[in-house]
N, C-alpha and C positions, 0 to 999 in steps of 0.2 A: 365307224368313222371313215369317210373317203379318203382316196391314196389322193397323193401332193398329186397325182394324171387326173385324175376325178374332180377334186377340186380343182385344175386351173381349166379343164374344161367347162366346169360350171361358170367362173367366171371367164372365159372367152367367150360364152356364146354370144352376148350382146355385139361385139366387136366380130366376131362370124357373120352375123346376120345385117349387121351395117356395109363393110366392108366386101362381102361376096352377095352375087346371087342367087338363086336358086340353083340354076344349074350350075355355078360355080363351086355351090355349097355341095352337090348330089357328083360332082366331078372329083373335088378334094376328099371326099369319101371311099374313092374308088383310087386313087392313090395313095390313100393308105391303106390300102388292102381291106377295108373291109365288102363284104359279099352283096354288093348292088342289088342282087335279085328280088331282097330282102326290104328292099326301098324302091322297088318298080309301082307299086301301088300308089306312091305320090307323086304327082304329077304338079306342075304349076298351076296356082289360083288365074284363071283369067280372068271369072267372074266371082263376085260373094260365095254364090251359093256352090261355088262346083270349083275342084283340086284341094290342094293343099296349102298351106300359110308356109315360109321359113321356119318360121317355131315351130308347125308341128315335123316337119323333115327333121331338123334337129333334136324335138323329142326322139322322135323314132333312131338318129344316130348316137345319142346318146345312151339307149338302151344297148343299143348293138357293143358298144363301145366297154358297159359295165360287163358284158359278157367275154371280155378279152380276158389273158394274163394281162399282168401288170407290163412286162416288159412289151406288148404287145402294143397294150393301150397306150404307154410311153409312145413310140414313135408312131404312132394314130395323131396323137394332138400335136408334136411335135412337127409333124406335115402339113398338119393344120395351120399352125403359126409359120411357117414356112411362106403357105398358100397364102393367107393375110397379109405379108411381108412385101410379098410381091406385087402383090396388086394394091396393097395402102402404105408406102414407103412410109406417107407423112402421119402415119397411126402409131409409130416407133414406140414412142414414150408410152401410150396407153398401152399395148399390147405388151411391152415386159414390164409396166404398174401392174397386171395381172397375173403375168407369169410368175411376178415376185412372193405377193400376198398369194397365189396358190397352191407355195412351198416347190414350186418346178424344177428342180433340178437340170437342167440340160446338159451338166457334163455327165450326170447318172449313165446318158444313153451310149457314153464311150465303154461303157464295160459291158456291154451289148456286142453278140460278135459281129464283126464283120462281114455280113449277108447281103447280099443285092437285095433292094424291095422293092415287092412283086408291084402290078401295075402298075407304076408311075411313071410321069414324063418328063421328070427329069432324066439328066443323062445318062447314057445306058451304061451297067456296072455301080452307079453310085448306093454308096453300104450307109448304113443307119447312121457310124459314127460322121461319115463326110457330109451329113443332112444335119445333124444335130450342130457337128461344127460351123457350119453356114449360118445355120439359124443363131448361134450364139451371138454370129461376127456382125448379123444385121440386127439384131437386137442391141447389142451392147459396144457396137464400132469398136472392133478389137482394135484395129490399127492404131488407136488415137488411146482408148482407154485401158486395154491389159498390159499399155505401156507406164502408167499411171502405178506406180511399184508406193504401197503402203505401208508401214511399219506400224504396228501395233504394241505402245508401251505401256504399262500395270504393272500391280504389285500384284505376285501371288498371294493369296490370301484361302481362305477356304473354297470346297469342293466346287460349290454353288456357284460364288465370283468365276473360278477358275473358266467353270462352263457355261457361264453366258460370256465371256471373254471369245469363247471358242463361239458359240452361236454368232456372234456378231462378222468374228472371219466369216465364217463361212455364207453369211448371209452376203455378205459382201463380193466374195468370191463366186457366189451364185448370181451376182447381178454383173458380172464382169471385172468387180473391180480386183487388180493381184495385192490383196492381202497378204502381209506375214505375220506370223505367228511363231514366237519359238519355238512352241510344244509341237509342230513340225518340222520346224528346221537345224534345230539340234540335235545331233545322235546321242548316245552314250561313247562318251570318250571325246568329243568336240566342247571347243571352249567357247562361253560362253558370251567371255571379252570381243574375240576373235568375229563373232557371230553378229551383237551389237556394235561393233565397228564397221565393217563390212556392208550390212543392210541400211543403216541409219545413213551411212556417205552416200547409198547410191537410190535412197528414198526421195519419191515427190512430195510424200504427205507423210508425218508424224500425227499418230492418233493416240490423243493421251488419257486415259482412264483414270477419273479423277474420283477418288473416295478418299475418306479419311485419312487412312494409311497411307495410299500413295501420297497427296500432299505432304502429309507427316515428312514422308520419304525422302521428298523431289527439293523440301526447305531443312534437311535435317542438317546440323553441324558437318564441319569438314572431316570427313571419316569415315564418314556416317552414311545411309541413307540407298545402299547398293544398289544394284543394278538401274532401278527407277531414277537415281539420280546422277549416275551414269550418264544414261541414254538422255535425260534432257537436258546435259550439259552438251554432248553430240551435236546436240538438237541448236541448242542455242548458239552455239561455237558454227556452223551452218549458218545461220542466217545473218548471225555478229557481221559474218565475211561478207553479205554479202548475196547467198547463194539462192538459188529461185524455190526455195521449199515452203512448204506450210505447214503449220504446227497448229493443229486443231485438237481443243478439250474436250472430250466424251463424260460429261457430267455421267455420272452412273449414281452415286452416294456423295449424304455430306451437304455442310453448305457454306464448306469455308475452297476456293477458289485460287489454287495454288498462283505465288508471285508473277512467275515468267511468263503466266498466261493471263494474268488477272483483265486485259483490255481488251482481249480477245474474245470474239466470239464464240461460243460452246452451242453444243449438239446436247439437248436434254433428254437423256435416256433412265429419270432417276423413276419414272412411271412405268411400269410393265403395263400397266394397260395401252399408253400411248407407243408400245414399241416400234408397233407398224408404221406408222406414222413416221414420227425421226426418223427411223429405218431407209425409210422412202426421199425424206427431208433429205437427209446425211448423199444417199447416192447421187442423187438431182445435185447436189453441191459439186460431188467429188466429176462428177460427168460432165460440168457445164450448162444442163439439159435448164436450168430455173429462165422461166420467160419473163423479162419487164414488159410488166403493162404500157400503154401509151398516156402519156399524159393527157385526161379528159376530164373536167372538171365542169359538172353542169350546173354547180350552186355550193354557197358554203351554208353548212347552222350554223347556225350563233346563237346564242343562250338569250329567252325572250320574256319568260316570267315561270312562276310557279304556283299549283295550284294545290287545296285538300290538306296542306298542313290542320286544319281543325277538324277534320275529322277524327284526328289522331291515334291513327292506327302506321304500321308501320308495312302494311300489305297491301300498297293500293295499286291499282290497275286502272287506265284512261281508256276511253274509246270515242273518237268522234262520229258527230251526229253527222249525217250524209248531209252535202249542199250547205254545211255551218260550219264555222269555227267552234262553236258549242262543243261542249264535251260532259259524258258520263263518266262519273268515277264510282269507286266503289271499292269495298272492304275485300280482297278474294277467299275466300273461305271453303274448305271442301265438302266439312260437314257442321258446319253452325259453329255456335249456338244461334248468333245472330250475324246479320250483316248490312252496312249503313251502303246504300244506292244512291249517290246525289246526283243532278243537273247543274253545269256552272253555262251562265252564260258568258259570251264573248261581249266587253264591250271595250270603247276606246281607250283608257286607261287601263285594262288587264280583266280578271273574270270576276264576276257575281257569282256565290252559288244562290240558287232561286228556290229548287225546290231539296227534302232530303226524304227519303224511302227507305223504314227498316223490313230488312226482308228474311227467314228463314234462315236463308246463308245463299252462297253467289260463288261458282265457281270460275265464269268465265260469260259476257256478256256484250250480244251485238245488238246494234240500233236499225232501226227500218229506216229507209226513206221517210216516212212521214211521222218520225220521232218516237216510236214505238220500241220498249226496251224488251229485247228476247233475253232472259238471264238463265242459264243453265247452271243447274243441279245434277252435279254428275255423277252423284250417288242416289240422285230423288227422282229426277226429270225434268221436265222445261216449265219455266213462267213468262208469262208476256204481260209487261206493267204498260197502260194504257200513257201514251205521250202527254195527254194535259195533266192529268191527274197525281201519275205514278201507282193509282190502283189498280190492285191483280184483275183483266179481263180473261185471263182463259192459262190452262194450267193442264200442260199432258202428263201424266205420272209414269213413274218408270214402268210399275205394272203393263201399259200400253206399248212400253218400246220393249222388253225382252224381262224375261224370270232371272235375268244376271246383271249385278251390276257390272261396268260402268259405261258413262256415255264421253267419249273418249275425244268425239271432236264434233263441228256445226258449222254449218254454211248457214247462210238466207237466200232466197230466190230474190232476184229485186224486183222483180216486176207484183210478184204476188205475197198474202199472207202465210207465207210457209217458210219453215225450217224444216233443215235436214240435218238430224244427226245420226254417227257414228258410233257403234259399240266396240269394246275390246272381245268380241265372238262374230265379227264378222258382218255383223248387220248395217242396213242404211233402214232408217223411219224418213220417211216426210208426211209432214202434220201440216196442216192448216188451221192456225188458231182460231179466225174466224167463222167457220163451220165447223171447226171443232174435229173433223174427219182425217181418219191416216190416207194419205195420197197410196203411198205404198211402204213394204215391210218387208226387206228382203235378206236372205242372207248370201254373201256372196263365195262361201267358206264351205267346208263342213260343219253341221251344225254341229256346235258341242265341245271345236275346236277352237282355242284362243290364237286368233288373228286381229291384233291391235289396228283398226282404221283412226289413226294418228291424228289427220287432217284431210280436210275438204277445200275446195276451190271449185267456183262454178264458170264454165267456158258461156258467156252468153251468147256467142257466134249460134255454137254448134248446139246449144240448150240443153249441156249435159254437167252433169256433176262430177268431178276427177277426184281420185286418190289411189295413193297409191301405196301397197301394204309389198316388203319383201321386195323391191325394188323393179314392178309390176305396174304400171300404169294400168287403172281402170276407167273408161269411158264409162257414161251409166248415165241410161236417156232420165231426162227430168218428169217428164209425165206419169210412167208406167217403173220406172229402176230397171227395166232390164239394161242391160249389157251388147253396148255397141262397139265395144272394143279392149282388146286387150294387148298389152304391148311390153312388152322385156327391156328395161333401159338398162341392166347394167347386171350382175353377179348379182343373188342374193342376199340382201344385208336389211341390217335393221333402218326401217325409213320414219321419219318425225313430221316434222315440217312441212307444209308445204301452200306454194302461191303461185296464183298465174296472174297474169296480165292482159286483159282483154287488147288492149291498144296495140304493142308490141308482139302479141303471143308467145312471149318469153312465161314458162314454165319452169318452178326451183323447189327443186326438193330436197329436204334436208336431211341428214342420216347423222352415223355417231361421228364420224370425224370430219366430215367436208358437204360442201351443199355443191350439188348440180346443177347446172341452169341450161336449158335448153328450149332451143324452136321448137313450140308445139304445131305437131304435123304429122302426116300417115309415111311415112315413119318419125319419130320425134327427131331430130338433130343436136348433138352435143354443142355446147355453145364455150362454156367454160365452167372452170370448176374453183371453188376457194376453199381454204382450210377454215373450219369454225374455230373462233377466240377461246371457248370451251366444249368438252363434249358433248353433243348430242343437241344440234338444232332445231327447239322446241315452236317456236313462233316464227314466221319471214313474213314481209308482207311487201309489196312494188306500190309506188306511189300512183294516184292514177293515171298520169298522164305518161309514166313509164319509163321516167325517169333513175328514182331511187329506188332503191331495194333494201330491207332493212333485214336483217336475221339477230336473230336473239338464241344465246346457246349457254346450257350450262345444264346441271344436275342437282344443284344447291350445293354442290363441296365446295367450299371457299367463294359461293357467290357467280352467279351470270353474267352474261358481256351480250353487249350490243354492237353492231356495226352499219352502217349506212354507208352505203355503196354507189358508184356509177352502174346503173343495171345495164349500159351496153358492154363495159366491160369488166366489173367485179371491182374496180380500183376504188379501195378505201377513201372516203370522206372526213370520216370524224367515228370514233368510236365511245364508247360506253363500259365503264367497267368499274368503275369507283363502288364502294362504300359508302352511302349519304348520310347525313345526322338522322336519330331513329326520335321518336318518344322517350317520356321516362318510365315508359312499361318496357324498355328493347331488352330480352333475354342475353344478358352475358356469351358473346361468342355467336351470336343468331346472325352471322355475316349474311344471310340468304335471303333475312326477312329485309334487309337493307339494299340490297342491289339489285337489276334491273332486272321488273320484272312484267312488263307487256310493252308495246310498240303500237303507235297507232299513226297513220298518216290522213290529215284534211284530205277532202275528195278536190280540192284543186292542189294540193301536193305544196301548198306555202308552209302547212306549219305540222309539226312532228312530235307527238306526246310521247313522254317516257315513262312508266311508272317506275321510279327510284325511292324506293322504300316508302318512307313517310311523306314521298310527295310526287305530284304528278310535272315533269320539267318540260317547261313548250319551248320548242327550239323552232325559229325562223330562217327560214330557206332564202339567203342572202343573196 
C-alpha cells in the first residue's frame, strides 16, 4: 500500500503538469534534492517524434522519488506543492482537495529536524519545518482559518465511535482547520467542567455528533443527560445572547435529529463510503472556500407527455432517432429471456407506437442516422434491426469481439455503418455491419488484465474515438485504433461516464463521486466540477447544440437520480429523482426497476426523454 507522500503525489501529478513546465517541473526537482543527472536524458518534446512528454519526466520523477525514505520523500512533494503555490496561487483549493484525499499530513514534516535543504532557491538557511509551515499557511490561509477555533461535542460511547470521533479532528486539523478534541485537551487531574466551559465560550463553530445516544443525551430530563447536554446548553446560551457562533450537526447515526438543531442544516457522515466527500463538503463550509454559480438559465423543462406504459414492463429505456422527435423504447435486459424494441412516432397530439420487435434481450441501444437500430448484447454481442422493417440485417457475436465477456460501452460513427464497442479487458472492436468486416481489434491494456472501458464518445473534428479508463484520456484514431494520444486529467480513480460535445468541445467525465467537465485540447483545461446526486455517474449526455448537459447517477441502492444542467456552467435546471408508479408485476422493495434509468436528448435539443420505470417522460425545453 503507498505512504500518504506516494499517494498525494500520485494525485498532484495532474495539477504538476498543468500548472508548471517542463523545465519548471525538471527545476522543482532539483530543489528538492533529488539527483538531476538522473533525469539529464529528458530533454523537452519540441517535435512528436524527438524529447520527452511532462508525463514521462514525471514518470521517471516519480521513480526517483519511491526510491527515497519516507521522510525524504515527504519534503520532495512538500516542495513540490510549494513550487505549484507559487506560481498557481489561483489552484489553492484544488491542490490541498488533493493533499487532503492523499492522507498528506504537513504538520508530519515539523518532527523532521531542522536541516537546511540542499539545492533550493529559496532563502538561504530555510529548514524543512519553515517550508512546510509556509506551505501550510498557503494552502489553508492560516491567518484567517487556524483562527476559526472548533469544538467538537459527542457522547462517548464505544471504542469504534470513540475513534472515528478522533479521525474527523484530525482530518480537520490536517486541512487547517483548529479542532478540539477533549481526549487531547484534558490531562489526568483537570476538570472537565472547567475544560467545556472555557473552549465552548471562546469557540467559532460547535460541531455536534449526532447518534442515538447523544440525542437521547442532548433531550434528556433535568439531571440528566451529562456532559453532551452540558455543552449544548453552552452552546445554545451563546447564540440565545446573541453571539456570532455556529452550531453545526455531524449526522454520524440514527435518524431521529436532536430539538435545538432540528432546522438546521447537517453534515451527513452516516455513509463511510461517502466520507471523503462530506469530509471535503464540511471543510469548503468551515473555510468559506463554496463558490455560487452565476445565475444562467438557458431554458426550463416542463413535463410534456409520456410514453410505453403498454408495454408493461417496469425497465424501460428511450432513445431518440437522429433529425426526429421519434423515439425507440425498449425492455433493458442483460440476459433475456426476451425483450420488447418498439418505434413510437411523434405526432401532433403526443406519440403513436407504429412498429413493436421481440428481440433475444437488449441491454442498451443506439439509433443511426437513417433509422437503423444498433441494440447491444453485452453478454452476447451486437444486433442491427433494419429501420423499416425492425428485422435482424446483420449480428456480430461476442465470439468476434473477445473470449471474455462483457461489452461494457458503444459509440457509432455517424457518418458511416459502424460501431464501436468497449470491453471490460481493455479492448475497442469497430465492426461495420454492412460488409460485415472488423474495421479494427485492439487492446489497449495488458492482455488478460481487467480494465473497464466504461464509455465512449466520438470527437468528429479530430476523427477519433475518446475514453477514458483510470482517469487517462485516450485519443484513438477512428480508421486504423491506434493511439494519438494520451493524457492524465487528474489522480487515478475509478472513471464511468462519459460525453463530449462536438459544438462547444466541452468534455465530462464521470467517476464515483463527482463529474469533470473540461475544454477539450492538447492539453485538456479544467472547466468545472459538480458532485453526482448518487454514486457513481453511469450515463451524461450534452444536448447538441451545447447547451444542456444531463448526468444520470446511481448504483441501484435506493434508486438513481438525474440532473440537467447549464453546460457552460454546471448550474442545476431541474432534477430527477422520484420513484414512478411501477406494473402489477413491480417486486416488493425493487426501488431501482422504478427510478431513472437512461437519458436521451432530440438532435435539436427541444425535447428530453427519461426512462422512469414503467414509462418513458418527454420533458420540453420551455
Amino acid at each position: 500500500m503507498p505512504s500518504s507522500s506516494q499517494e498525494t503525489w500520485n494525485r498532484l501529478r495532474y495539477l504538476i503538469k498543468e500548472c508548471l513546465t517542463f523545465a519548471e517541473i525538471k527545476d522543482a526537482a532539483g530543489q528538492a534534492g533529488l539527483p538531476l543527472h538522473q533525469l539529464a536524458h529528458l530533454q523537452q518534446r519540441r517535435l512528436p517524434a524527438h524529447g520527452a512528454s511532462k508525463s514521462e519526466l514525471l514518470d521517471e520523477i516519480g521513480v526517483l522519488l519511491d526510491q527515497l525514505q519516507e521522510s525524504d520523500r515527504r519534503q520532495a512533494v512538500t516542495l513540490f506543492i510549494q513550487v505549484c503555490l507559487i506560481k498557481h496561487p489561483d489552484r489553492r483549493t484544488e491542490i490541498s482537495r488533493e493533499v487532503l484525499r492523499g492522507g498528506f499530513d504537513l504538520t508530519a514534516t515539523d518532527e523532521l529536524e531542522a536541516t537546511e535543504i540542499p539545492r533550493t532557491r529559496v532563502a538561504e538557511g530555510t529548514t524543512i519545518r519553515q517550508v512546510s509551515s509556509s506551505v501550510r499557511g498557503a494552502l489553508f490561509d492560516n491567518n484567517t482559518i487556524r483562527s476559526i477555533k472548533t469544538f467538537i461535542s459527542y457522547k462517548w460511547q464505544d471504542d469504534a465511535h470513540n475513534k472515528w470521533v478522533e479521525k474527523l479532528a484530525t482530518d480537520l486539523r490536517r486541512a487547517g482547520i483548529n479542532a478540539i478534541l477533549d481526549r487531547w485537551e484534558v490531562r489526568f487531574g483537570d476538570s472537565f467542567t472547567d475544560y467545556m466551559t472555557s473552549k465552548i465560550a471562546e469557540a467559532d463553530v460547535v460541531l455536534f455528533v449526532m447518534t442515538t445516544k447523544s440525542v437521547e443525551a442532548a433531550e434528556s430530563p433535568k439531571g440528566q443527560g451529562g456532559a453532551v447536554k452540558f455543552e449544548m446548553q453552552m452552546a445554545a446560551a451563546r447564540r440565545i445572547a446573541g453571539e456570532k457562533m455556529r452550531l453545526i450537526p455531524i449526522y454520524r447515526e440514527g435518524q431521529k435529529t436532536a430539538a435545538h438543531v432540528r432546522d438546521h442544516r447537517y453534515a451527513d457522515f452516516r455513509d463511510d463510503f461517502q466520507y471523503e466527500q462530506r469530509l471535503l463538503e464540511l471543510i469548503e463550509d468551515l473555510r468559506g472556500d463554496l463558490q455560487i454559480p452565476p445565475v444562467s438559465h438557458p431554458g426550463r423543462l416542463v413535463g410534456h407527455t409520456s410514453i410505453g406504459q403498454e408495454l408493461g414492463d417496469n425497465k424501460l429505456q428511450g432513445e431518440f432517432i437522429p433529425r426526429t422527435h421519434d423515439l425507440i423504447v425498449w425492455v433493458e435486459s442483460s440476459d433475456g429471456p426476451k425483450s420488447q424494441v418498439a418505434r413510437y412516432l411523434a405526432q401532433d397530439a403526443g406519440y403513436l407506437m407504429e412498429l413493436m420487435k421481440s428481440v433475444p434481450f437488449a441491454t442498451r441501444v443506439k439509433v443511426t442516422l437513417n433509422g437503423d437500430i444498433v441494440i447491444v448484447q453485452e453478454r452476447d454481442g451486437v444486433l442491427v434491426l433494419d429501420a423499416r422493417t425492425m428485422s435482424v440485417k446483420a449480428r456480430l457475436p461476442f465470439s468476434r469481439v473477445d473470449d471474455r465477456p462483457f461489452i461494457r460501452s458503444e459509440t457509432l460513427q455517424p457518418d458511416l455503418p459502424i460501431v464501436i464497442v468497449g470491453t471490460d479487458y481493455g479492448k475497442l472492436v469497430a465492426w461495420n455491419w454492412e460488409s460485415d468486416e472488423i474495421v479494427f481489434n485492439k487492446h489497449y491494456f495488458t492482455p488478460g488484465k481487467v480494465e473497464w472501458i466504461n464509455s465512449l464518445a466520438i470527437d468528429s473534428q479530430q476523427r477519433c474515438v475518446l475514453f477514458v479508463v483510470n482517469n487517462v484520456l485516450f485519443r484513438i484514431q477512428l480508421s486504423d485504433g491506434q493511439i494519438l494520444q494520451k493524457e492524465e486529467l487528474g489522480a487515478p480513480e475509478e472513471t464511468s461516464g462519459l460525453a463530449f460535445c462536438n459544438v462547444n468541445r466541452l468534455l465530462a467525465v464521470g467517476g464515483l463521486m463527482e463529474t469533470r467537465v473540461y475544454h477539450l485540447g492538447v492539453p485538456c483545461r479544467h472547466a468545472y466540477t459538480i458532485l453526482n446526486g448518487r454514486p457513481l455517474a453511469q450515463e451524461i449526455r450534452f444536448s447538441d447544440d451545447g447547451q444542456l448537459l444531463a448526468i444520470l447517477s446511481g448504483m441501484g441502492v435506493g434508486g438513481n437520480a438525474a440532473t440537467v444542467r447549464d453546460a457552460r456552467t454546471g448550474a442545476v435546471l431541474r432534477g430527477f429523482s422520484d420513484v414512478y408508479p411501477g406494473s402489477s408485476s413491480t417486486k416488493a422493495n425493487d426501488l431501482f426497476s422504478l427510478s431513472v434509468r437512461s437519458i436521451s436528448f432530440s438532435d435539436d435539443g427541444k425535447l428530453l426523454a427519461i426512462g422512469e420505470g414503467g414509462r418513458i417522460g418527454i420533458y420540453a425545453r420551455a
